[in-house]
C-alpha positions in Angstrom: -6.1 -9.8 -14.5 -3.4 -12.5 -15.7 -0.1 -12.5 -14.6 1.2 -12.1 -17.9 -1.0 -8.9 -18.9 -0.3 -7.6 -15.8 3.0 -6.7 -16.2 2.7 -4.5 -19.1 0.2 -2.4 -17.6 2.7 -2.5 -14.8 5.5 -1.1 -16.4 3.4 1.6 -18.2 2.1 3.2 -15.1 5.4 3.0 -14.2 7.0 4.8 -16.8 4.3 7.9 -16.9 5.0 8.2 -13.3 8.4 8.5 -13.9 7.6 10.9 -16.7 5.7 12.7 -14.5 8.5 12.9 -11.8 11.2 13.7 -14.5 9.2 16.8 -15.3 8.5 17.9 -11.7 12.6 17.2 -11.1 13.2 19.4 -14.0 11.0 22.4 -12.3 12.2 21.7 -9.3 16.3 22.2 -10.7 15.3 25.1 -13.0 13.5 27.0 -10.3 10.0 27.7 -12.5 8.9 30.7 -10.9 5.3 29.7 -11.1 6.2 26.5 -9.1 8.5 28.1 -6.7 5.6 30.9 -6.1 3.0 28.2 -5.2 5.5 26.3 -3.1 6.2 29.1 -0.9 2.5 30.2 -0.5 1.1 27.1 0.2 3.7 26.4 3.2 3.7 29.9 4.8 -0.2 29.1 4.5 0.1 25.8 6.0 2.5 26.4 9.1 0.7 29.4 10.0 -2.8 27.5 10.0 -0.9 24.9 12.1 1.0 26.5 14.7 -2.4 28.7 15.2 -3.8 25.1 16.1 -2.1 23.3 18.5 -4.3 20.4 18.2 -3.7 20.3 14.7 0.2 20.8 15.6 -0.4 17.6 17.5 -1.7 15.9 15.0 0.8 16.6 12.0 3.5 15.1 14.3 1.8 11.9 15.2 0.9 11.2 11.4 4.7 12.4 10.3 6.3 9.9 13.0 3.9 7.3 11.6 5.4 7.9 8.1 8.8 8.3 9.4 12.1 6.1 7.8 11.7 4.2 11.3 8.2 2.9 10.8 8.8 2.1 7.3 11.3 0.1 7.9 10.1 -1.5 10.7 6.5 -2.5 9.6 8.8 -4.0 5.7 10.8 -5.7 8.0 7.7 -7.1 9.7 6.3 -8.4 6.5 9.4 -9.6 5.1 9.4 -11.8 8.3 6.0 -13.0 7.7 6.9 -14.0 3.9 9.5 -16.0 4.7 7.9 -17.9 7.4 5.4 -18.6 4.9 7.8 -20.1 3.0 6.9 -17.3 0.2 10.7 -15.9 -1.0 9.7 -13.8 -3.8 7.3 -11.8 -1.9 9.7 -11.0 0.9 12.6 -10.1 -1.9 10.2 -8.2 -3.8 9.5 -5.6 -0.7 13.3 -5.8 0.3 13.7 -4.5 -3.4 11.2 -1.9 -3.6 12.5 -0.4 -0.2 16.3 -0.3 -0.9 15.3 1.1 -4.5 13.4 3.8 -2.7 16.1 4.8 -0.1 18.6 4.5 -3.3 16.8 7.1 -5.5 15.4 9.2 -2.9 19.2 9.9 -1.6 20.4 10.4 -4.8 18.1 12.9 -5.6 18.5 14.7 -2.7 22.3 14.7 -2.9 22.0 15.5 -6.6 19.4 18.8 -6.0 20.5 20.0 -2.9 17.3 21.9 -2.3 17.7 23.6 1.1 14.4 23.5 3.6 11.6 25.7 3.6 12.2 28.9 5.9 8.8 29.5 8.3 8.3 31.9 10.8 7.3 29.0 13.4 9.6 26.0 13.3 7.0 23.1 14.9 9.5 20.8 14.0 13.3 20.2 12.8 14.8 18.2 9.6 18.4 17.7 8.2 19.3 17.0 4.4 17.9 18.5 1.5 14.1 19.0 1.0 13.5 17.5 -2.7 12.4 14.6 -2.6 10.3 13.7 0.8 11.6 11.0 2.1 8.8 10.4 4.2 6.2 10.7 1.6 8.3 8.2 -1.1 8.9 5.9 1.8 5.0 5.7 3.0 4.1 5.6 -0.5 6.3 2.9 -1.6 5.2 0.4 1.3 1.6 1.3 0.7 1.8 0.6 -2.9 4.2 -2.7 -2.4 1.7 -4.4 0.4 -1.2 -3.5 -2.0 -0.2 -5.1 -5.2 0.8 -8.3 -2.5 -2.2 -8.1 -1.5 -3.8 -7.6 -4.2 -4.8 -11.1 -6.0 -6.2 -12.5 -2.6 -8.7 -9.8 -1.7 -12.6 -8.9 -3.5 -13.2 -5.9 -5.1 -14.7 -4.9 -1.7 -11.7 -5.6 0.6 -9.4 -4.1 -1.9 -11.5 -0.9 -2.7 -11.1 0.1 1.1 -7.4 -1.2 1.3 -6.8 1.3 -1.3 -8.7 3.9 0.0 -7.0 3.4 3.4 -3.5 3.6 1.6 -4.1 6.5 -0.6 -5.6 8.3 2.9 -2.8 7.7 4.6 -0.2 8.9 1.8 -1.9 12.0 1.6 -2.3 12.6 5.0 1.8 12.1 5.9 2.8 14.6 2.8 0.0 16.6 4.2 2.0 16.8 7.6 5.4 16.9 6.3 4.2 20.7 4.4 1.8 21.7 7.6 4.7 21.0 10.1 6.9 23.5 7.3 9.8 21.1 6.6 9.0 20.6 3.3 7.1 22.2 0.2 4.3 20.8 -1.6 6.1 19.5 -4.7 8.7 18.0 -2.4 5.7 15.8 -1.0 3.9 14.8 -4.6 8.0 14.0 -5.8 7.9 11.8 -2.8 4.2 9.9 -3.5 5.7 9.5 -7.3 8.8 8.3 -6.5 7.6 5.3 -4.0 4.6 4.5 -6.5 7.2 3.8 -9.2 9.7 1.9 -7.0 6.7 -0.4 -5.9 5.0 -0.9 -9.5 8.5 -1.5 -11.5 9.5 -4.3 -9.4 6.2 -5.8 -9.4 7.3 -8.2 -12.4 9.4 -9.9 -9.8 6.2 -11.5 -8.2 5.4 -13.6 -11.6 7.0 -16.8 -11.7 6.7 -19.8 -13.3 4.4 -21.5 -10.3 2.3 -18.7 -10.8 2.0 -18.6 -14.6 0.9 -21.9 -14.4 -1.6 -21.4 -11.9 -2.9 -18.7 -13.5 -3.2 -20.3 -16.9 -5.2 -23.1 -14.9 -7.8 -21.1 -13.1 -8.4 -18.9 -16.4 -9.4 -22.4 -18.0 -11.3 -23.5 -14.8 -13.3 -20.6 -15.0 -14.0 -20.5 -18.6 -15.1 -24.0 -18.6 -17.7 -23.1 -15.3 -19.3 -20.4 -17.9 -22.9 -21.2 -18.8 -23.3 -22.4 -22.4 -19.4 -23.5 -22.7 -18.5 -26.7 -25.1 -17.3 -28.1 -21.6 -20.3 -27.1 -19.7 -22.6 -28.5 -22.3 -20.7 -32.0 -22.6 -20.5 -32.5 -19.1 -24.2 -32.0 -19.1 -24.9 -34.8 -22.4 -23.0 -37.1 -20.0 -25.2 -36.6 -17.3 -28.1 -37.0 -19.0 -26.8 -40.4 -20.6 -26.0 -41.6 -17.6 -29.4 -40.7 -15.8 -31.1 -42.9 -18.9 -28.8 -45.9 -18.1 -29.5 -45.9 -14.8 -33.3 -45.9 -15.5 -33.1 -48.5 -18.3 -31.3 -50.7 -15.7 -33.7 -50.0 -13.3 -36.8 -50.9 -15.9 -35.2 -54.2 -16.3 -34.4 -55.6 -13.3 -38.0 -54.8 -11.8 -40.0 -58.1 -10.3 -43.4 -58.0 -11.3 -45.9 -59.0 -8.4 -47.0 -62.6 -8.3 -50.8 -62.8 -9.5 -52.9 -64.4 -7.0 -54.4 -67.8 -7.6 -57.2 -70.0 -5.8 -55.9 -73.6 -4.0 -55.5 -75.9 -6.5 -57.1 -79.5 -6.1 -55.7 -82.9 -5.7 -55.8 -84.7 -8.9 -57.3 -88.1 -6.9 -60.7 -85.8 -6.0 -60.5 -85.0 -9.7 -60.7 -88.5 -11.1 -62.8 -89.8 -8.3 -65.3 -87.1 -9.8 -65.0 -88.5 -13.1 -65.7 -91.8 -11.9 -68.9 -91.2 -10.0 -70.3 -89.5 -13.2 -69.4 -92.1 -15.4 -71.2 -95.3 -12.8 -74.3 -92.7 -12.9 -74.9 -92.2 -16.7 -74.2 -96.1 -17.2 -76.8 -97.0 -15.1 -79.3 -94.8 -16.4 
């Protein structure tokens, strides 16, 4: 997809996720019984399935720590790094943006909100601050989303399939041990995945530039003039053909025709002695 047309698409997806998370904020502030009902059922659920588990217990904590602020930060700064070495600014400003607007929002909201922690009869882990939104979850989200849409134009539709497959598993899998480890409740998690997936797609229109316009705009026409049965294609092809003729016409003329082969020729003093001899003979007869 063009540059250009991508950023529209961009910013829609951006704005019904942030419709999306407006509504769930709004639940979340009004305390919609329905949603506080299935919050609290789905975390007794999941703490008590965990903490009957100790494998599983093990398990929620490893993926949380790898979705922790720490790692987040640590594997942005990483790439940042890597873009600027690469001599590739707007890349590495782009992931700086999508973090810090991440971090910004996510605080806010939690400072805003004030929604205290989930209270479980097994506490298989501690947490400070307010519960809404996850940090953890917005943060994992947004640098999956952000490395994706990098990563994006350089990858087939193989390679990018399972990149987003990957990214998606691991989202799910650090909100899913964020509620199994009872620190927060479900819609705390799906506020978090929101939240990062809008940071990362609204800043995407940061990555077009004019370099890239441009190159864009060249490889669409490179590729429309490789189509079979193009004006270009079929032009290109008259030429060749005209020039295959010339080269055979030039060929046909500057062929040397074999020499034909011819018997010794005689020396013209045998010739006119012959003559003479017949001439002596019929005189005397």
């Amino acid at each position: 997809m063009r540059l250009r047309q991508a950023c529209p698409v961009a910013l829609c997806v951006a704005a019904a996720l942030l419709a999306i998370l407006a509504v769930l904020t709004g639940l979340v502030v009004a305390e919609f019984p329905l949603l506080m009902a299935f919050d609290h059922t789905v975390v007794l659920a999941a703490n008590a399935a965990t903490a009957g588990h100790p494998p599983l217990a093990i398990a929620a904590r490893i993926t949380t720590d790898i979705g922790s602020p720490v790692a987040t930060d640590v594997v942005t700064g990483v790439a940042v790094v890597a873009s600027l070495l690469r001599r590739r600014a707007r890349p590495a400003c782009y992931l700086l943006l999508v973090r810090a607007a991440e971090l910004g929002v996510e605080t806010a909201l939690k400072g805003a909100i004030g929604r205290p922690r989930p209270v479980v009869p097994i506490a298989l882990t501690t947490a400070s601050e307010s519960s809404f939104p996850s940090g953890h979850a917005a943060g994992t989200a947004a640098l999956c989303a952000s490395l994706f849409i990098l990563l994006l134009p350089r990858l087939r539709r193989g390679p990018a399939t399972l990149l987003a497959v990957l990214g998606v598993a691991l989202c799910l899998a650090v909100a899913a041990s964020r509620v199994a480890l009872g620190v927060h409740y479900p819609s705390d998690v799906v506020a978090g995945l929101l939240l990062g997936i809008v940071c990362a797609v609204a800043a995407s229109p940061i990555l077009r530039g004019p370099r890239a316009e441009r190159w864009s705009d060249g490889a669409a026409r490179a590729s429309r003039c490789r189509q079979p049965g193009s004006p270009a294609q079929r032009i290109e092809q008259g030429a060749e053909r005209r020039l295959i003729r010339a080269r055979r016409h030039d060929r046909a003329q500057h062929r040397v025709d074999p020499p034909v082969e011819r018997g010794p020729r005689e020396p013209a003093n045998t010739r006119s002695n012959d003559g003479e001899r017949s001439a002596n003979r019929s005189g005397r007869g």
